[in-house]
C-alpha positions, 0 to 999 in steps of 0.5 A, a space after each residue: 057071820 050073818 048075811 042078809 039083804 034088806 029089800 028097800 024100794 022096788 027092787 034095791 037090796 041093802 046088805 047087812 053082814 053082821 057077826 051076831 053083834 055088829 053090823 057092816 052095812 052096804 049102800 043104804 039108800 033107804 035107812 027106815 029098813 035098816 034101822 027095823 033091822 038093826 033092831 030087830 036083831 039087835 045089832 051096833 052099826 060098826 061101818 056103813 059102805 058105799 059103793 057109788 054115789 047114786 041116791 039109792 045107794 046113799 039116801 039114807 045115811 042123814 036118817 042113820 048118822 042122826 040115829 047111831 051118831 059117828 059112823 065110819 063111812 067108806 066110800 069112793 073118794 072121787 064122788 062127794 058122798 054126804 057124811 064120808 068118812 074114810 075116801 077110797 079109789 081102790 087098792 086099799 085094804 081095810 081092817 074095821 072094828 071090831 071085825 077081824 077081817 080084811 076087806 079089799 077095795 077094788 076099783 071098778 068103773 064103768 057104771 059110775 067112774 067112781 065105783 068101788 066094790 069090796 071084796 072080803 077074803 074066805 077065812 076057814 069058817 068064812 066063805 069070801 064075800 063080793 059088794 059089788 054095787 051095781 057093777 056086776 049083777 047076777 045075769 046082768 051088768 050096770 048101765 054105763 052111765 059114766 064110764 066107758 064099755 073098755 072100762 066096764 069090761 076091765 072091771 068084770 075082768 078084775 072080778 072074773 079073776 076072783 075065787 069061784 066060791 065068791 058070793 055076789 052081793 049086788 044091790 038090785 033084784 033084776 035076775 029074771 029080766 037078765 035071765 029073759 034078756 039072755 035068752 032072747 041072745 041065747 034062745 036054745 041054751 038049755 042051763 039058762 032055760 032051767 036056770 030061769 025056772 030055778 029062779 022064778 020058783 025061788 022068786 015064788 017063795 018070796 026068796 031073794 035070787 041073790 047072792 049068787 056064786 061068782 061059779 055060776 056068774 061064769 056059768 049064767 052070765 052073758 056079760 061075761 061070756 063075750 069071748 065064747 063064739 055063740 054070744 059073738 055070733 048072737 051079738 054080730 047078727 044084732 050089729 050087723 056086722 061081725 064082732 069078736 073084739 071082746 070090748 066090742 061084743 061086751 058094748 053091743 051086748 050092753 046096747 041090745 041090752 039098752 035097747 030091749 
């Protein structure tokens, strides 16, 4: 399989994974550079899938219906996504054509309550694959523009309990300002230190930072650390007040991450 993540407008990634013939397509809200990509590697678009309804993540699928005609479109059942074919809430288990691949759709809300992510099971040629939206980012989370902290930290929980080798394929480039946020929490942690220099010399290349491996989300990732005692004690001196709750360390980080 081959996965690839077409950059569209400043800062979103279009994820295409195809298997040298077919496509499955992750969020497209800009269709002109999928469509140079399809193209360009000559490839059929077997489904497109949709995470959540914002129009960086759904704008372009007028342009690629006209183009391609019926295409099977998965996406969250409780948002009304123009041209969806196939409404989900989570739980299903999904198997496309002509892929053979099983792929999970999980709920998790939190940066829209109808957001979905689809998680593709490792095969012995294959390593397990996460299209998480803009759920989980890699140093990073979402907004909470409609669900609840509660909400957000039970879906990164879900996500947290997925194998380690999982790739993370979020749809936005914020690595390095995740990174720097996290160091304002975290200022002597040496691991996000050289973290960051890895990834501004990746960034320098011209490489995406992305996909991560859900190891190093665990490793990196503050919004998923809330229970250890140094982002607790960072967190409760920013509230100012003491917080080991971990909902509540998970919601005053996303606010010190808001407000910053």
């Amino acid at each position: 399989m081959q996965l690839y993540p077409v950059p569209a407008f400043q800062d979103n990634y279009i994820w295409v994974l195809a298997d040298g013939k077919n496509a499955l397509v992750v969020d497209p809200g800009d269709a002109a550079p999928v469509i140079e990509y399809l193209d360009q590697h000559k490839l059929n678009v077997a489904a497109i899938l949709i995470t959540h309804h914002h129009l960086d993540h759904i704008g372009g699928l007028n342009t690629l219906v006209q183009t391609y005609g019926d295409i099977p479109i998965y996406g969250p059942k409780l948002n009304d996504i123009p041209f969806m074919t196939h409404p989900l809430v989570g739980g299903e288990r999904l198997t496309i054509a002509p892929f053979n691949r099983e792929i999970q759709v999980l709920a998790v809300p939190g940066h829209t309550l109808g957001h979905i992510a689809f998680y593709l099971p490792a095969t012995e040629q294959e390593p397990p694959y996460l299209f998480c939206g803009d759920t989980l980012f890699a140093s990073g989370c979402g907004r909470l523009f409609e669900g609840t902290p509660q909400q957000m930290w039970a879906s990164l929980s879900k996500l947290m309990q997925l194998p380690q080798n999982t790739l993370v394929c979020c749809a936005h480039e914020y690595t390095l300002s995740n990174i720097e946020f996290s160091l304002a929490v975290l200022p002597q942690d040496q691991k996000l230190i050289e973290y960051q220099a890895r990834t501004e010399e990746r960034r320098k290349q011209g490489r995406p930072s992305v996909p991560t491996t859900l190891a190093d989300e665990l490793k990196y990732n503050l919004f998923l650390k809330v229970n250890e005692p140094a982002v607790q004690h960072s967190v409760s001196n920013y509230l100012g007040k003491p917080v080991t709750n971990a909902v509540d360390v998970f919601a005053g980080l996303r606010q010190w991450k808001d407000n910053a």
